[in-house]
C-alpha positions as CSV (number, residue, x, y, z in Angstrom):
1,X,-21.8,20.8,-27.3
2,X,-20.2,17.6,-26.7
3,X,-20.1,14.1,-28.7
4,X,-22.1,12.3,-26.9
5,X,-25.4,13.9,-28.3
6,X,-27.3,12.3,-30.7
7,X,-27.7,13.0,-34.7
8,X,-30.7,14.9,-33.5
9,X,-29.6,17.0,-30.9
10,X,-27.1,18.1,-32.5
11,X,-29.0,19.6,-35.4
12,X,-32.0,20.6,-33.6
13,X,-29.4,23.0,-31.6
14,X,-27.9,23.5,-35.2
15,X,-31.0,25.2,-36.1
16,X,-31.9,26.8,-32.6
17,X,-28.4,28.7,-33.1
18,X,-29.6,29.9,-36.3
19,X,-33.0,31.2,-35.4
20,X,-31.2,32.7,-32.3
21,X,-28.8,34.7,-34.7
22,X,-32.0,35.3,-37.1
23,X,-33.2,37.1,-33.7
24,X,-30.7,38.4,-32.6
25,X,-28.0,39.4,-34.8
26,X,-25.5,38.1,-32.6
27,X,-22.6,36.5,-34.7
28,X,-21.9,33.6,-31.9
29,X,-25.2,32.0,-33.0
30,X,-24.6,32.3,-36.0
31,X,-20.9,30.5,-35.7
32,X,-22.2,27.7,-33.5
33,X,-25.5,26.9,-35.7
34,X,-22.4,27.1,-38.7
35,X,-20.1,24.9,-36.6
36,X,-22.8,22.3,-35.3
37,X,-23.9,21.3,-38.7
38,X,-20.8,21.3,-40.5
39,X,-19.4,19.0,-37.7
40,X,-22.4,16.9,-38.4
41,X,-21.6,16.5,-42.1
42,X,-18.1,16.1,-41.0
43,X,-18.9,13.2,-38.7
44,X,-20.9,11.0,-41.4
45,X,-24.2,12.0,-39.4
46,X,-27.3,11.4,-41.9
47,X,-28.8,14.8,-42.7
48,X,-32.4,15.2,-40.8
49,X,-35.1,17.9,-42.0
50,X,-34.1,19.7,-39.3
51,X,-31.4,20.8,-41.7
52,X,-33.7,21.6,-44.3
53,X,-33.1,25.3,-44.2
54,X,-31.1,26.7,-47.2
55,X,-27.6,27.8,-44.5
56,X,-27.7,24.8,-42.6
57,X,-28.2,22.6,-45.3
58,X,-25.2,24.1,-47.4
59,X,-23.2,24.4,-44.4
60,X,-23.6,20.4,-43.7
61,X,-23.2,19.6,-47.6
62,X,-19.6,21.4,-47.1
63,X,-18.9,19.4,-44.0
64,X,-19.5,16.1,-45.9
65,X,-17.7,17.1,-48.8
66,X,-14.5,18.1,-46.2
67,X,-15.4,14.4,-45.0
68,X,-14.9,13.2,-48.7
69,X,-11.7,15.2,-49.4
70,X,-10.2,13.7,-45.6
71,X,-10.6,10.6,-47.2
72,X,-9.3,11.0,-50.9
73,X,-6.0,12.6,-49.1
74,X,-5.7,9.9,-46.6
75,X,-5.9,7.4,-49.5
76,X,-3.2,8.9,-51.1
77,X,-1.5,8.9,-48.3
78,X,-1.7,5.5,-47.0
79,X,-3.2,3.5,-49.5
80,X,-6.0,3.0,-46.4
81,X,-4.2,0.7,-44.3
82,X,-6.2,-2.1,-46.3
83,X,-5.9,-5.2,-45.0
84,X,-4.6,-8.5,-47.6
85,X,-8.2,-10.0,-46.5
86,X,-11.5,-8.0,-46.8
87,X,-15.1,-9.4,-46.2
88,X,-18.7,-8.1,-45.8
89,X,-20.3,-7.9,-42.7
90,X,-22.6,-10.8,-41.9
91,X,-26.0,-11.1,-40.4
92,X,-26.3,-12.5,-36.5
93,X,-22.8,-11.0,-35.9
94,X,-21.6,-8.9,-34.3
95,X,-17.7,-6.7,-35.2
96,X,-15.3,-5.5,-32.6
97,X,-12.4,-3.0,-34.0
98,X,-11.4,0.0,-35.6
99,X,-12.7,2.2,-38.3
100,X,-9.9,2.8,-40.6
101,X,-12.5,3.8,-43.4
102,X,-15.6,6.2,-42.9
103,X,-15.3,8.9,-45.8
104,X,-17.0,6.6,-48.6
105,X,-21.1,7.3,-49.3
106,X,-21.5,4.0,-49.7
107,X,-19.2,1.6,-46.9
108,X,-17.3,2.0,-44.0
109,X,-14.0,0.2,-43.3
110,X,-13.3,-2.0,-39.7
111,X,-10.0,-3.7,-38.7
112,X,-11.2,-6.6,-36.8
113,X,-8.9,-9.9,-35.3
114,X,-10.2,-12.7,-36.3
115,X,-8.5,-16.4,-35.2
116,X,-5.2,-13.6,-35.1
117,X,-5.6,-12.2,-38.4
118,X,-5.7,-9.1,-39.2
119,X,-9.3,-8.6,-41.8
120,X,-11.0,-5.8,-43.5
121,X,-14.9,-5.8,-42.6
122,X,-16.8,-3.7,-44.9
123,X,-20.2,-2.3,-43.6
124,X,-22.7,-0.6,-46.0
125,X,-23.3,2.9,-44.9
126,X,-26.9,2.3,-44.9
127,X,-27.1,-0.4,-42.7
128,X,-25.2,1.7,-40.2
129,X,-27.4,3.4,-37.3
130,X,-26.6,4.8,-34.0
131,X,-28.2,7.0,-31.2
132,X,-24.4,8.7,-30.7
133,X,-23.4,11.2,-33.4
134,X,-20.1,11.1,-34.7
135,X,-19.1,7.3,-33.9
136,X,-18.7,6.2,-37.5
137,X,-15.3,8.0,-37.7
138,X,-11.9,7.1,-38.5
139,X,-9.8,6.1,-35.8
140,X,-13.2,5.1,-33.3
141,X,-13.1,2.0,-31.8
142,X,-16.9,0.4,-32.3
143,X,-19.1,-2.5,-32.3
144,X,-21.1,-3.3,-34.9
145,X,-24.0,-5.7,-34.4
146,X,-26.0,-7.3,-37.1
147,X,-29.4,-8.8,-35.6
148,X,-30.6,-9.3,-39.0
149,X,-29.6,-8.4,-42.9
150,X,-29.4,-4.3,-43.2
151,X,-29.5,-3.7,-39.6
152,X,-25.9,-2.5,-37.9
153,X,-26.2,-1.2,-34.8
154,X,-22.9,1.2,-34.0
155,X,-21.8,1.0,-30.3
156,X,-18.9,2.5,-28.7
157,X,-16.2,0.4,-27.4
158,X,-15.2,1.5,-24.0
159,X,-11.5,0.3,-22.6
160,X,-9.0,-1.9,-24.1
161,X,-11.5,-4.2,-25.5
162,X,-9.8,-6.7,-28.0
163,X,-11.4,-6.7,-31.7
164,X,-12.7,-10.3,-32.7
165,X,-16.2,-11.3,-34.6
């Protein structure tokens, strides 16, 4: 299964894999449906219904916790790599840069140049929405494009792209 499916193909083949196992008895299913939605809690994805079912659901909640724990640790670590200048994310623009922050419920962290400077944008979580699963992860170059207040539309950068607002 590769990255480049969305939030929900991903765990629509989360729960295919289960019933297949529920059918079946063969264990593969049963590690890919386990695999599939613990990458998508891992990755930040929002949980759909189709995760609704008690294994799935417990096996994303551990995934997001793992997502949680990354980021504690890599706090510690690092201190986050914050930047001396941090600002929220505006409406009618649009961010170019890396995510250097994407284990918090409730923002996500973007290095982005501005006039040479080095600044910290922070995004709301749930502003944040993409077709692609797992773009809102640390270390992903995106854009992120405000057309109006509580609307951020996460885009993969492609190529050596510079980051500027």
């Amino acid at each position: 299964m590769g990255d480049k499916n969305t939030v929900f193909e991903k765990q629509l083949s989360a729960m295919g894999e289960l019933a297949k196992f529920d059918i079946t008895g063969n264990v593969d299913h049963l590690e890919e449906a386990h695999y599939l939605a613990h990458r998508s809690g891992m990755d930040g994805d929002e949980k759909t219904s189709l995760l609704n079912e008690p294994r799935l659901s417990e096996w994303y909640e551990d995934g997001f916790r793992d997502r949680l724990t990354d980021h504690a640790i890599g706090m510690m670590e690092g201190n986050n790599r914050e930047s001396d200048l941090t600002v929220n994310a505006e409406p009618g623009q649009a961010y170019v840069g890396r995510i250097v922050d994407a284990g918090n419920r409730w923002h996500v962290d973007q290095t982005v140049i501005l006039c040479g400077v080095e600044i910290l944008v922070r995004h709301r979580r749930e502003d944040l929405s993409s077709t692609a699963a797992g773009l809102i992860n640390i270390g992903n170059t995106v854009r992120i494009f405000y057309p109006n207040a509580e609307m951020g539309i996460v885009e993969e950068v492609r190529g050596l792209e510079t980051a500027h607002r």
